[in-house]
VEXMIKE-64430 format. One line per 8 residues: their letters; for each residue x, y, z of C-alpha. Coordinates in steps of 0.1 Angstrom, whole numbers, padded with zeros to 4 digits. Layout:
% residues N
A	X Y Z ~ ...;
% end
This chain:
% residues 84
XXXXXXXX	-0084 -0033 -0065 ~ -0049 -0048 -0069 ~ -0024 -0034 -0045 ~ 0001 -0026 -0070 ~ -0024 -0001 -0083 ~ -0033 0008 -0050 ~ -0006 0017 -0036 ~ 0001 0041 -0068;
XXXXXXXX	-0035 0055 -0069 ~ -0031 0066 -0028 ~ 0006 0080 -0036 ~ 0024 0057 -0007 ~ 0049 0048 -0040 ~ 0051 0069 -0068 ~ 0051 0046 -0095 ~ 0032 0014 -0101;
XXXXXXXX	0061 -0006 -0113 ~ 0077 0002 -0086 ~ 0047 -0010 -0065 ~ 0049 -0039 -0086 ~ 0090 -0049 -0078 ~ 0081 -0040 -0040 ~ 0053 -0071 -0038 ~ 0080 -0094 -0061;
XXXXXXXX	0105 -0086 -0035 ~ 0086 -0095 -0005 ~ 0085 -0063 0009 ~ 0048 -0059 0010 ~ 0022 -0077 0036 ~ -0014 -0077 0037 ~ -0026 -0090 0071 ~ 0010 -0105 0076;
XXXXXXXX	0009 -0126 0045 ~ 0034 -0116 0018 ~ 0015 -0106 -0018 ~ 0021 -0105 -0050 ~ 0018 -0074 -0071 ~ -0023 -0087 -0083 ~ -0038 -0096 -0051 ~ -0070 -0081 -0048;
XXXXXXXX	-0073 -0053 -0019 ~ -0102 -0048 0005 ~ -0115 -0022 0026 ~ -0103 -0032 0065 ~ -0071 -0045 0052 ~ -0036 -0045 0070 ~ -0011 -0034 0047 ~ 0027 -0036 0060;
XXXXXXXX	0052 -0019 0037 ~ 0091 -0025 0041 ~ 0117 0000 0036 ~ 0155 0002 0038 ~ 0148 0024 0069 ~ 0118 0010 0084 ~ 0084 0001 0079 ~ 0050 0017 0074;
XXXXXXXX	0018 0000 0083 ~ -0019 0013 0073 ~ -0052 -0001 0072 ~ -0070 0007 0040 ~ -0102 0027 0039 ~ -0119 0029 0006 ~ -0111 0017 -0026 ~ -0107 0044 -0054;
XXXXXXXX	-0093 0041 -0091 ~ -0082 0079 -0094 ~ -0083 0104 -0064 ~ -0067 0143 -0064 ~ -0038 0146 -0047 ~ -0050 0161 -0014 ~ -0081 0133 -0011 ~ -0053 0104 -0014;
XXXXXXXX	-0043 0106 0022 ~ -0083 0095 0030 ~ -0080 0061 0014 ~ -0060 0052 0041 ~ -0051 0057 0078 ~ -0013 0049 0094 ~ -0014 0025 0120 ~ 0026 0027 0129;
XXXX	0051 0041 0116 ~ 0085 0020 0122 ~ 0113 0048 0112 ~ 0102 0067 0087;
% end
């Protein structure tokens, strides 16, 4: 799955677009290498995600294309949380 639409589908950004200018930006890592908004997502992966305030890094753990609202926490799990 492309992390663009991953990280819409498990609601860590709201919009994929937005997931989309995040990877163009450089703000987004995958086993600390920067991506672009189509690289293709595996299970086990290390995602690191930039904000103005911080960073938030997860390891992904299952792959989905549409999940409820209350499942989309279980696609992933936080593995720190760098002041958000």
């Amino acid at each position: 799955m492309r992390i663009d639409k991953f990280l819409k589908v498990s609601r860590i950004l709201k919009r994929r677009t937005v997931a989309g200018e995040a990877c163009k930006a450089g703000k987004v890592c995958v086993n600390g290498r920067e991506v672009k908004p189509s690289y293709q997502l595996k299970t086990g992966d290390e995602v690191e995600l930039a904000f103005a305030a911080g960073s938030l890094k997860f390891r992904v753990l299952a792959l989905k294309e549409t999940v409820k609202k209350e499942e989309a926490a279980s696609l992933y799990e936080i593995v720190s949380d760098g002041g958000q």
